[in-house]
N, CA, C and O atoms as a Tinker XYZ file with bonds, in Angstrom:
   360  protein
     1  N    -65.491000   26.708000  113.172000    73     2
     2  CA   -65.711000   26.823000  111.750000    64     1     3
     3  C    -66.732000   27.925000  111.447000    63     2     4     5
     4  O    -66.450000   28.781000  110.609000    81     3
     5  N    -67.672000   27.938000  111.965000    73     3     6
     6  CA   -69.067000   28.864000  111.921000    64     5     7
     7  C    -68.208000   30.506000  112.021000    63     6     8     9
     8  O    -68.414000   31.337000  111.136000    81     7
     9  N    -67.370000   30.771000  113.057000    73     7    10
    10  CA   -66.776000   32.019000  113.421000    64     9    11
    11  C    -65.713000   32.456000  112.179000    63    10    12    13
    12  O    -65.463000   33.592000  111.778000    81    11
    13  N    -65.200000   31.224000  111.734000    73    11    14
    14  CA   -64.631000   31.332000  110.353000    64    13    15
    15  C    -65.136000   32.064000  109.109000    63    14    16    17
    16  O    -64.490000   32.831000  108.395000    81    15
    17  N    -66.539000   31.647000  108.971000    73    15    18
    18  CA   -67.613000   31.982000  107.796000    64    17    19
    19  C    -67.892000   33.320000  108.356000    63    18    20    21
    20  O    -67.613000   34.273000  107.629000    81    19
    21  N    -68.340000   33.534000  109.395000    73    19    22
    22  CA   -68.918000   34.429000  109.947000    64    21    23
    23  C    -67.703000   35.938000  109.364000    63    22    24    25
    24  O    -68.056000   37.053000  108.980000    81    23
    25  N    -66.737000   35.565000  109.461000    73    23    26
    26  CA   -65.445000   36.007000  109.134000    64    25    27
    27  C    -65.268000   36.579000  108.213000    63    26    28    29
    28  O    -65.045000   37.757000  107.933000    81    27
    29  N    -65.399000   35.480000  107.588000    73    27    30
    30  CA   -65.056000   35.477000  105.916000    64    29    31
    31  C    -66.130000   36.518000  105.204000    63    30    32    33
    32  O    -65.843000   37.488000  104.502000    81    31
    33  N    -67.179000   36.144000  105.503000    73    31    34
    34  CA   -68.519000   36.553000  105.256000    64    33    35
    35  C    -68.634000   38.563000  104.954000    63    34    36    37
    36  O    -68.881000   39.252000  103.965000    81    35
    37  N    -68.255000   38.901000  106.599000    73    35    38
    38  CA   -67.810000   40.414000  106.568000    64    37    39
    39  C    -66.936000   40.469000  106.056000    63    38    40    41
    40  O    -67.208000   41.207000  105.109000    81    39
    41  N    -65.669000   40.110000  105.956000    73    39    42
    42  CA   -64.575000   40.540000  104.944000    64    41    43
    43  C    -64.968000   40.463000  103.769000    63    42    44    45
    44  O    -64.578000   41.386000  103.055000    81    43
    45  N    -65.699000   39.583000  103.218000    73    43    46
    46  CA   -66.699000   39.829000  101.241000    64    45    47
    47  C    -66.870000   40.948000  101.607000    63    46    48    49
    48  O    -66.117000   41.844000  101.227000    81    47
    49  N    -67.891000   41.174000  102.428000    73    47    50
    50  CA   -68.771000   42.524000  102.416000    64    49    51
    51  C    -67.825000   43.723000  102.398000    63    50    52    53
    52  O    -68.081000   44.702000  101.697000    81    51
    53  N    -66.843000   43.660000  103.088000    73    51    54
    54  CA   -65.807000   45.083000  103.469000    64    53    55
    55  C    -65.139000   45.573000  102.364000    63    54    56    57
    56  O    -65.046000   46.706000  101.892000    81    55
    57  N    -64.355000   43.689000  101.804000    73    55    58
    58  CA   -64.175000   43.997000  100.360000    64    57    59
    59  C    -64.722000   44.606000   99.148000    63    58    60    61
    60  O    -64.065000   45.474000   98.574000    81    59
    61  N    -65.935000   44.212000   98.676000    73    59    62
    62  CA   -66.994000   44.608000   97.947000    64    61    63
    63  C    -67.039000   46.423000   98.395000    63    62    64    65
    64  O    -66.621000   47.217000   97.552000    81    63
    65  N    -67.487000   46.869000   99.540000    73    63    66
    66  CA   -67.258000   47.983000   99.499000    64    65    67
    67  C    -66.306000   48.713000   98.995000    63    66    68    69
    68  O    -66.498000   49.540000   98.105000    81    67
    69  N    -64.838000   48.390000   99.694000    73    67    70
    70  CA   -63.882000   48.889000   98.921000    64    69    71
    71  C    -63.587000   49.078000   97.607000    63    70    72    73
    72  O    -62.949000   49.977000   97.059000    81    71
    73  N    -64.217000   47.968000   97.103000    73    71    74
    74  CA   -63.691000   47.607000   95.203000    64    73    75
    75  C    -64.589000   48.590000   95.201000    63    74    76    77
    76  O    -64.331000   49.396000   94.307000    81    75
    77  N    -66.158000   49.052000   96.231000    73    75    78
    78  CA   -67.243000   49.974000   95.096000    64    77    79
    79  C    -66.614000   51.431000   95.323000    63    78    80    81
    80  O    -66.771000   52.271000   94.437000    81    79
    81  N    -66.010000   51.704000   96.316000    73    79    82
    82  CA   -65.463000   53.201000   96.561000    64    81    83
    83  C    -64.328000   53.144000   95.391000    63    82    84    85
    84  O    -64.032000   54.121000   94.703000    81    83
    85  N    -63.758000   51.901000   95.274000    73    83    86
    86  CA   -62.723000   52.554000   94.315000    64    85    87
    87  C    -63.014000   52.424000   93.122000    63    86    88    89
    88  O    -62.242000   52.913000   92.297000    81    87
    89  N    -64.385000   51.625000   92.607000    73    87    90
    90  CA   -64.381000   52.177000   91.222000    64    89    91
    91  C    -65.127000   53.403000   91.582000    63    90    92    93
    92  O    -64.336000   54.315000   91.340000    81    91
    93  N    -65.708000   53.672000   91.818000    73    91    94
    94  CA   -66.297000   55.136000   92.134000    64    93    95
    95  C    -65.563000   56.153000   91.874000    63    94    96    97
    96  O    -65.926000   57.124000   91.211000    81    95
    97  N    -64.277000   55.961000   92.478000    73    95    98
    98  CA   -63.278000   56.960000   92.582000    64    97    99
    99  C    -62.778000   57.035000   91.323000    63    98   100   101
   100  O    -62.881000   58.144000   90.798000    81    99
   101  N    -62.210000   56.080000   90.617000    73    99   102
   102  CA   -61.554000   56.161000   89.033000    64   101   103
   103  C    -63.214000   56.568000   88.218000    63   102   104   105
   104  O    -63.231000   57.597000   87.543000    81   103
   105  N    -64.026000   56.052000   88.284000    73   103   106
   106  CA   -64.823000   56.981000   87.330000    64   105   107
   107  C    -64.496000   58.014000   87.376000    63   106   108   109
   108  O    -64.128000   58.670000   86.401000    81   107
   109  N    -64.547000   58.345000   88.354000    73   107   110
   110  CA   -64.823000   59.611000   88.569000    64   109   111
   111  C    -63.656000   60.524000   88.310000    63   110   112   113
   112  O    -63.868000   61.691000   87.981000    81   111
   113  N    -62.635000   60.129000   88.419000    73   111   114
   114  CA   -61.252000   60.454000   87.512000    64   113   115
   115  C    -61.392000   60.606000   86.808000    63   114   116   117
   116  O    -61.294000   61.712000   86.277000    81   115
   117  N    -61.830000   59.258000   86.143000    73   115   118
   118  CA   -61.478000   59.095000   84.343000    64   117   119
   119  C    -62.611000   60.449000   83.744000    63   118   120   121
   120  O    -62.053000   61.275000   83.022000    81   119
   121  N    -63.676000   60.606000   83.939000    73   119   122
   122  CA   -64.625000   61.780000   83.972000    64   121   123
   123  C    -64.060000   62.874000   83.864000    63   122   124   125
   124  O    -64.264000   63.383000   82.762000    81   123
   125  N    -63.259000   63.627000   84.721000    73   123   126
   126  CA   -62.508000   64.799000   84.887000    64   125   127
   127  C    -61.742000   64.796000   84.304000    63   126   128   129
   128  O    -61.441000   65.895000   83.839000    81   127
   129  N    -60.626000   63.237000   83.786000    73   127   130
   130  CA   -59.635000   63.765000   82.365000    64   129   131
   131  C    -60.491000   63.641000   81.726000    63   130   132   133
   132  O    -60.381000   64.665000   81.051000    81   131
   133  N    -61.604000   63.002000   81.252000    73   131   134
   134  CA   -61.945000   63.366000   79.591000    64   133   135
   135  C    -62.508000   65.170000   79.652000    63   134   136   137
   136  O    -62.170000   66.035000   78.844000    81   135
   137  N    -63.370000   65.344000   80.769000    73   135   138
   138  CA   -63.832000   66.798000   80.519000    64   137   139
   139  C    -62.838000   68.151000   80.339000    63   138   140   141
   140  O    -62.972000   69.232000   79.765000    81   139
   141  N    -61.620000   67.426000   81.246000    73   139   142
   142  CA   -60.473000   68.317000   80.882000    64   141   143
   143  C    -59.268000   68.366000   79.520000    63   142   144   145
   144  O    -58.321000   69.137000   79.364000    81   143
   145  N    -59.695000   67.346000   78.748000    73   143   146
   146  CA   -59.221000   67.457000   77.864000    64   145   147
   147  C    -60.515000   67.634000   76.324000    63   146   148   149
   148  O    -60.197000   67.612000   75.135000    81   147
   149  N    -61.422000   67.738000   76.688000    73   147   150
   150  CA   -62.213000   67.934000   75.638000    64   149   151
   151  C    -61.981000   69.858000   76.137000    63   150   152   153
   152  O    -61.937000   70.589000   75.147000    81   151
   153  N    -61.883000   70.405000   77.167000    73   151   154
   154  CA   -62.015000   71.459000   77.246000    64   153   155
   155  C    -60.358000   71.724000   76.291000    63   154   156   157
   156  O    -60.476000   72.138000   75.138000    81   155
   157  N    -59.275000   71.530000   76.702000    73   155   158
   158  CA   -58.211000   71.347000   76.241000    64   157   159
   159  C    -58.239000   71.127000   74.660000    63   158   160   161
   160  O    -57.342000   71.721000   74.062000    81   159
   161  N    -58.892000   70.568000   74.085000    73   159   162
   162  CA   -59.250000   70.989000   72.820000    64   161   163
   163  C    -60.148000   71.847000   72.259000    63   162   164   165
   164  O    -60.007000   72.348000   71.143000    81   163
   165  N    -61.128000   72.047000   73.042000    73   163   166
   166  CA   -62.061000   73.174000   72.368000    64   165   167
   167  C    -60.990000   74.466000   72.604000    63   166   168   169
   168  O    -61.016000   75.270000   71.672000    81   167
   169  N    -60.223000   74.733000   73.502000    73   167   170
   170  CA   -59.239000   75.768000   73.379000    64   169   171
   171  C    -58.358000   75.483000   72.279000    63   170   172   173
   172  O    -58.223000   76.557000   71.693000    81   171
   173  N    -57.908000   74.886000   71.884000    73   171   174
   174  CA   -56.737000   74.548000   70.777000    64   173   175
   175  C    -57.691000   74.807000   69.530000    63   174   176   177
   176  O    -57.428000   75.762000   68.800000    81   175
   177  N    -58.532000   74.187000   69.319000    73   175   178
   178  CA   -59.272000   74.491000   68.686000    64   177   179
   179  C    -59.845000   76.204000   68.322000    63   178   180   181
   180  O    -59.686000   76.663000   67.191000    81   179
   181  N    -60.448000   76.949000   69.337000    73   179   182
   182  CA   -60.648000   78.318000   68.921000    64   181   183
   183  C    -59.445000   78.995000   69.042000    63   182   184   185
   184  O    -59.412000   80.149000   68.613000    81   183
   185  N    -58.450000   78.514000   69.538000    73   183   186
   186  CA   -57.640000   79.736000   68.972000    64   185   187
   187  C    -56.921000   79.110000   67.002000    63   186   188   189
   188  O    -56.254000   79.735000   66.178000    81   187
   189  N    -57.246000   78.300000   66.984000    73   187   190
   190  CA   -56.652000   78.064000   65.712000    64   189   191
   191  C    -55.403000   77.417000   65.100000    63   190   192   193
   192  O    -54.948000   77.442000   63.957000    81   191
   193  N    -54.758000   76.482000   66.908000    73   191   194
   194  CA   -53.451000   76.134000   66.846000    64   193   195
   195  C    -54.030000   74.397000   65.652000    63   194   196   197
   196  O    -53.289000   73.731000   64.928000    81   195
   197  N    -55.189000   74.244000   65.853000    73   195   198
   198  CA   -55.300000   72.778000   65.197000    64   197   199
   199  C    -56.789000   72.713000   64.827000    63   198   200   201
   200  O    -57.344000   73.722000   65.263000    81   199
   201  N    -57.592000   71.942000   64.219000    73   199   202
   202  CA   -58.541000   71.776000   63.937000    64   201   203
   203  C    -59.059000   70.239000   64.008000    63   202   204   205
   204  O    -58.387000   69.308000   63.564000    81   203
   205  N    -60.273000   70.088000   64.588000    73   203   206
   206  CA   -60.622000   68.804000   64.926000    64   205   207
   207  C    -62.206000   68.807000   64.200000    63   206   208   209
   208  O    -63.046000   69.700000   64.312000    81   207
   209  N    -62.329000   67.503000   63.417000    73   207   210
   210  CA   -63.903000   67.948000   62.298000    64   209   211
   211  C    -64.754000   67.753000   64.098000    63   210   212   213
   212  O    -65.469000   68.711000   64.391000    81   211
   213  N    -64.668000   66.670000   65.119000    73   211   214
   214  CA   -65.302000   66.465000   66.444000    64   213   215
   215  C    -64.519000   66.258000   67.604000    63   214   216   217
   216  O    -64.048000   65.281000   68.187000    81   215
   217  N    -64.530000   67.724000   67.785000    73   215   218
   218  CA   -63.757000   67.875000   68.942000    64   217   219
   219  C    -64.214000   66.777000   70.024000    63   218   220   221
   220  O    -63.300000   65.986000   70.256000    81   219
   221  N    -64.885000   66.634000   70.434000    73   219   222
   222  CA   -65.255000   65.784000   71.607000    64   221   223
   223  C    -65.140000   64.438000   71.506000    63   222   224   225
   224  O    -65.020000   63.917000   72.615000    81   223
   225  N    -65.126000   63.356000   70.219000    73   223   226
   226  CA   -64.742000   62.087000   69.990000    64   225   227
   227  C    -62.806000   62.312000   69.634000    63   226   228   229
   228  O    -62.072000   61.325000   69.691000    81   227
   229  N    -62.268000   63.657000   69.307000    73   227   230
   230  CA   -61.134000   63.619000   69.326000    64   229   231
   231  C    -60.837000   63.699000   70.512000    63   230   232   233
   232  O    -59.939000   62.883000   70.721000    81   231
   233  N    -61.208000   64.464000   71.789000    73   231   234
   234  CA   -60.668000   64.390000   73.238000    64   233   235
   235  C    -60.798000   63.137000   73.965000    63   234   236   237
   236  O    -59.819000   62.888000   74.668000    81   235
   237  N    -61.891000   62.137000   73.996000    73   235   238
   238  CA   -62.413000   60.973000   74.112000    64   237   239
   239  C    -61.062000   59.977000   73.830000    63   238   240   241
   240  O    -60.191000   59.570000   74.598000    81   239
   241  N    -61.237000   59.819000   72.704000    73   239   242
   242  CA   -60.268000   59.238000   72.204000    64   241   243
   243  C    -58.597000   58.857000   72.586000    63   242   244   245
   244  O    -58.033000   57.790000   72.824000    81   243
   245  N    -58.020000   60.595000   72.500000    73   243   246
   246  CA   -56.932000   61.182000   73.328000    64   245   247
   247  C    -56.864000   60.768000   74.697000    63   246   248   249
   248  O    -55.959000   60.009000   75.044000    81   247
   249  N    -57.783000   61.212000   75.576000    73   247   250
   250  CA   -58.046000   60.561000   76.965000    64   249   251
   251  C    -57.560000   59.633000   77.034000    63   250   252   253
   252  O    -56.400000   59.420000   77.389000    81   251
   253  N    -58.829000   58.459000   76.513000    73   251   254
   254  CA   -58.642000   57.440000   76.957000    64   253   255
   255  C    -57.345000   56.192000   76.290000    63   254   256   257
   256  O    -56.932000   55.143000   76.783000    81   255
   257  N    -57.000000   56.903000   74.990000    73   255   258
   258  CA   -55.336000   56.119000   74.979000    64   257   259
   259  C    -54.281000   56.494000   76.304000    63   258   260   261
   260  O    -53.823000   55.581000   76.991000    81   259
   261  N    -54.000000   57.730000   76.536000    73   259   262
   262  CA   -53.201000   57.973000   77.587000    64   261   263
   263  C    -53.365000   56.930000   78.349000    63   262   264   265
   264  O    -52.558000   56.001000   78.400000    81   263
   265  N    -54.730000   57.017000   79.193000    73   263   266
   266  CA   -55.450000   56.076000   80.097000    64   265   267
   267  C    -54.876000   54.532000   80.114000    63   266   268   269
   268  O    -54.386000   53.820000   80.989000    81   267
   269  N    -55.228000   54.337000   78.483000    73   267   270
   270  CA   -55.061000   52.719000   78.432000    64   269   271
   271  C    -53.188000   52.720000   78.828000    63   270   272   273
   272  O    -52.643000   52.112000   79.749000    81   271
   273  N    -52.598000   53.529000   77.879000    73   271   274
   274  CA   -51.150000   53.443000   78.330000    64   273   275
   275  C    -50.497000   53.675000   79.386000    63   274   276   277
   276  O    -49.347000   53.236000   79.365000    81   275
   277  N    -50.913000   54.376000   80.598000    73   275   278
   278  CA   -50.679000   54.644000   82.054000    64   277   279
   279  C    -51.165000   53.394000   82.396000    63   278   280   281
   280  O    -50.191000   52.884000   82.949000    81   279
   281  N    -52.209000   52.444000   82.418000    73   279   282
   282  CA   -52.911000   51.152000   82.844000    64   281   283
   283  C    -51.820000   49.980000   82.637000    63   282   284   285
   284  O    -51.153000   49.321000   83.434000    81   283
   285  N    -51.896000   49.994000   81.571000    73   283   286
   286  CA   -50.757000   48.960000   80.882000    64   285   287
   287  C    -49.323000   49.311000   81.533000    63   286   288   289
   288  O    -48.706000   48.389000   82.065000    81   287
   289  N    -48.711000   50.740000   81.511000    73   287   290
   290  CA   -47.673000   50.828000   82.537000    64   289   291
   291  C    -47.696000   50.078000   83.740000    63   290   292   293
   292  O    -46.987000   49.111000   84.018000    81   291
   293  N    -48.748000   50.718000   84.562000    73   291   294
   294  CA   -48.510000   49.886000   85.966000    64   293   295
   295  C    -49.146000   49.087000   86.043000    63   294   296   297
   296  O    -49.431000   48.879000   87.223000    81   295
   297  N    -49.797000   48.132000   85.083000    73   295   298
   298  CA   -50.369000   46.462000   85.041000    64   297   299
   299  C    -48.350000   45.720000   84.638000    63   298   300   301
   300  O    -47.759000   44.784000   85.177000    81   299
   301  N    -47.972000   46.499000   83.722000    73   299   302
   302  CA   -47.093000   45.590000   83.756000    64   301   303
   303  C    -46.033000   46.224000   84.639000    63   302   304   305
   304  O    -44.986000   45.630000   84.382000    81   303
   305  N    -45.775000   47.334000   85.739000    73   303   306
   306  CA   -44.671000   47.604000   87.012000    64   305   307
   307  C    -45.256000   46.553000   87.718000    63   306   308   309
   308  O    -44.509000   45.646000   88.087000    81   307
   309  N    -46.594000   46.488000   88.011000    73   307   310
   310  CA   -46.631000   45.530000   89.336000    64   309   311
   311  C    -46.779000   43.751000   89.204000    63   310   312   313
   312  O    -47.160000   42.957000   90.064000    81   311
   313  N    -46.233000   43.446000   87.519000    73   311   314
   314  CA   -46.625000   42.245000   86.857000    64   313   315
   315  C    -45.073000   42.125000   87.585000    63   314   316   317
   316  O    -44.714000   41.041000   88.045000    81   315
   317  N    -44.489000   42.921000   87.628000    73   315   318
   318  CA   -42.690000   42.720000   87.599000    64   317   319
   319  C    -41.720000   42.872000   86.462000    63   318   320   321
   320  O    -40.495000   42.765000   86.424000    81   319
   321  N    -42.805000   43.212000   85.353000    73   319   322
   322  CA   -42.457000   43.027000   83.882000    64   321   323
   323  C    -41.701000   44.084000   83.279000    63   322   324   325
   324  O    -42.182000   45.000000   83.945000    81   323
   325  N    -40.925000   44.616000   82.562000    73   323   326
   326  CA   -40.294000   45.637000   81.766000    64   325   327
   327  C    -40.984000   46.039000   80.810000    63   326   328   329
   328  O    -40.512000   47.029000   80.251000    81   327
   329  N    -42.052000   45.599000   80.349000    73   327   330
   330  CA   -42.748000   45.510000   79.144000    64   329   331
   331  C    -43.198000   46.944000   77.973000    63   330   332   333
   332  O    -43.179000   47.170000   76.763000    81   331
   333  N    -43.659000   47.785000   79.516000    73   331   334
   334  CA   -44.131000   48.734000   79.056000    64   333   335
   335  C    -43.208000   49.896000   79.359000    63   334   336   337
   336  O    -43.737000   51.007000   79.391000    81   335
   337  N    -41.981000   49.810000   79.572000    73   335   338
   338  CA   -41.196000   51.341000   80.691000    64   337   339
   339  C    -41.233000   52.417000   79.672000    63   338   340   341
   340  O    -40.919000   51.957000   78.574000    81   339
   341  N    -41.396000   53.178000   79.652000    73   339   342
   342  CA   -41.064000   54.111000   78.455000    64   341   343
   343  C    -42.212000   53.895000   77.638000    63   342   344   345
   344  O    -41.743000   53.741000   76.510000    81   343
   345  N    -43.478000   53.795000   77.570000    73   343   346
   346  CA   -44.286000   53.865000   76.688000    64   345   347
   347  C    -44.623000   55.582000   76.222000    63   346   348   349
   348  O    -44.783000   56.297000   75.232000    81   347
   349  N    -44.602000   55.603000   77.236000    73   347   350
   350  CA   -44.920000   57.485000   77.553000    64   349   351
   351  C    -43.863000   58.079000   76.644000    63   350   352   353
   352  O    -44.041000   59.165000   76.092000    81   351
   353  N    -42.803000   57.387000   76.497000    73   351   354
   354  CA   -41.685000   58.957000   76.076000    64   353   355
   355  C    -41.170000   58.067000   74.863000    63   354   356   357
   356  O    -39.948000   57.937000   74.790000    81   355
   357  N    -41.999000   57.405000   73.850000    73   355   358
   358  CA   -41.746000   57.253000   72.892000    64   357   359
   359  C    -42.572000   58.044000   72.436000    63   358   360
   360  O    -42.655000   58.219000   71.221000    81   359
């Protein structure tokens, strides 16, 4: 039983690491789309194709819907669910 815990014990720990590398890793994603799309608008922006009163709560914004809708995609592919297929190309 003891070799059990003992077990169990490092696998928390291994786990826990993993979950911390991988949020690490999606920050750190999610970081690089918002900076790449706030840049993505400050270009749209100076050339004059659109106008935003704050560019940077409009890229924010933009981002992170995509985000939520790619999430919700594959929360509901790996639910087994149909729910979301085509969210993107409506």
């Amino acid at each position: 039983m003891m070799q059990l815990l003992e077990w169990l014990a490092g696998f928390t720990i291994s786990f826990n690491i993993i979950q911390l590398n991988s949020a690490l890793i999606m920050a750190e994603e999610t970081r690089k789309m918002i900076t790449a799309t706030k840049n993505l608008f400050y270009a749209i922006s100076a050339k004059g194709i659109a106008h935003f009163d704050n560019s940077d709560g409009a890229a924010i914004t933009f981002a992170m819907s995509v985000h939520s809708i790619l999430d919700h995609e594959s929360d509901s592919h790996h639910a087994g669910s149909d729910d979301a297929d085509g969210e993107m190309n409506s």
